[in-house]
C-alpha positions in Angstrom: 28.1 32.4 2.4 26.2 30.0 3.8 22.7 30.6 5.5 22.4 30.1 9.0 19.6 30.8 11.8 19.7 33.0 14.6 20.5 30.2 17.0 23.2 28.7 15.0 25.0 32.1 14.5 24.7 32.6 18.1 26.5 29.1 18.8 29.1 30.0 15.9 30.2 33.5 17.5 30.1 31.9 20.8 32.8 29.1 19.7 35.1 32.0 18.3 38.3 33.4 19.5 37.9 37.1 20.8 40.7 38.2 17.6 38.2 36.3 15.4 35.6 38.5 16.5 37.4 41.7 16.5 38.0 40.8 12.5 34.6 40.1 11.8 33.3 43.6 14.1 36.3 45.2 11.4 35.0 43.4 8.7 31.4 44.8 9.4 32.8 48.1 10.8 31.7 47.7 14.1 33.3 48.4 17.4 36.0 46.1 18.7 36.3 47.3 21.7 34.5 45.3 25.2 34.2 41.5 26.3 33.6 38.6 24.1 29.9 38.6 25.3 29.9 42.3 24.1 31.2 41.5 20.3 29.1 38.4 20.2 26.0 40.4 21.2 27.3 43.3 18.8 27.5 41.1 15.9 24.3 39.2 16.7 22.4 42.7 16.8 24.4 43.2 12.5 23.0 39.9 12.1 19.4 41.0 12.5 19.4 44.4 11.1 20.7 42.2 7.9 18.0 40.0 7.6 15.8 43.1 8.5 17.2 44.7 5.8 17.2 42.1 3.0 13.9 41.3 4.0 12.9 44.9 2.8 14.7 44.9 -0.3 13.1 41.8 -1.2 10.0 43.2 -0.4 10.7 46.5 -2.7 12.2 44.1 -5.4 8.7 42.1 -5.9 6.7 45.0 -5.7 8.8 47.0 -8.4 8.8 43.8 -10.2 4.9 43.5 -9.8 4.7 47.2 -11.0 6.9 46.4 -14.0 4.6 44.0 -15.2 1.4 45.6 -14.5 2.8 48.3 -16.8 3.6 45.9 -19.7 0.4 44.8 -20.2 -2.6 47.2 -21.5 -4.9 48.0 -19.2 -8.6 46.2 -19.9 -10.5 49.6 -20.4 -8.0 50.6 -23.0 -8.6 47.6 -24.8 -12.6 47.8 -24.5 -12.2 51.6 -25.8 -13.1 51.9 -29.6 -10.3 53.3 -32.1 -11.8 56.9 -33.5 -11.3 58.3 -37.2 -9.9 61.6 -37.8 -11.8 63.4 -40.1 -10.6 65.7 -43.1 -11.9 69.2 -42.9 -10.8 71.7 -45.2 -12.6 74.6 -44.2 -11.9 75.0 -40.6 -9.6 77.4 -39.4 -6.5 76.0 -40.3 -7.8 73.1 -41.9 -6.3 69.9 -41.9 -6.9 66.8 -39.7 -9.8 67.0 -36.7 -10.0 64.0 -34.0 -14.1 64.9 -33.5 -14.3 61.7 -31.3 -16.4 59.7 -33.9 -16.1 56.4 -33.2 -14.8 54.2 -36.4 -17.4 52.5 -38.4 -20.1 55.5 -37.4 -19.6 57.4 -40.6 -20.9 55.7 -43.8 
C-alpha cells in the first residue's frame, strides 16, 4: 500500500462511491451504516489511530532494539574489574576450591 497524508486520504475517501466505502468500513470492521460524510469521517478517525499506532510500535521496536544491543556488549566496569584466582585449600571444611577475592597476580 502506498503511503498517503492525511489530506490526500481525506480527498481519496471523498472521491469514493458510498459501496466503496461500506467495503473498506468491512474491510476494517467498522460500521457501515450512516451518510457518506459519516463513513468518510469513520474511516479518516482508522486512519489516525493507525499511524498512532505504528508510531508506537516503532517506538517500542527501537527501544527493544537499543536494549538488545546494550546487552550484547559488556558493560565498561566489568571490563575494568580484575579476574580473581581461586585458591586450593585442603584443610578447610570440606576442602577444595575457595574464591577468597585475591586479585590475580597478588600471590607470588
Amino acid at each position: 500500500m502506498q503511503s498517503y497524508n492525511t489530506v490526500e486520504y481525506q480527498r481519496m475517501y471523498s472521491a469514493m462511491r458510498v459501496d466503496d466505502l461500506k467495503n473498506e468500513c468491512r474491510r476494517r470492521n467498522l460500521r457501515v451504516s450512516g451518510s457518506k460524510s459519516e463513513l468518510v469521517s469513520r474511516l479518516m478517525s482508522s486512519h489516525s489511530q493507525q499511524i498512532a499506532t505504528s508510531a508506537v510500535v516503532q517506538q517500542q521496536q527501537q527501544r527493544a532494539a537499543q536494549t538488545a544491543h546494550s546487552l550484547q556488549q559488556p558493560h565498561q566496569s566489568l571490563l575494568a574489574q580484575q579476574p580473581y584466582q581461586m585458591q586450593y585449600y585442603g584443610g578447610a571444611p570440606g576442602g577444595g576450591l575457595l574464591n577468597q577475592g585475591i586479585p590475580m597476580g597478588a600471590m607470588g
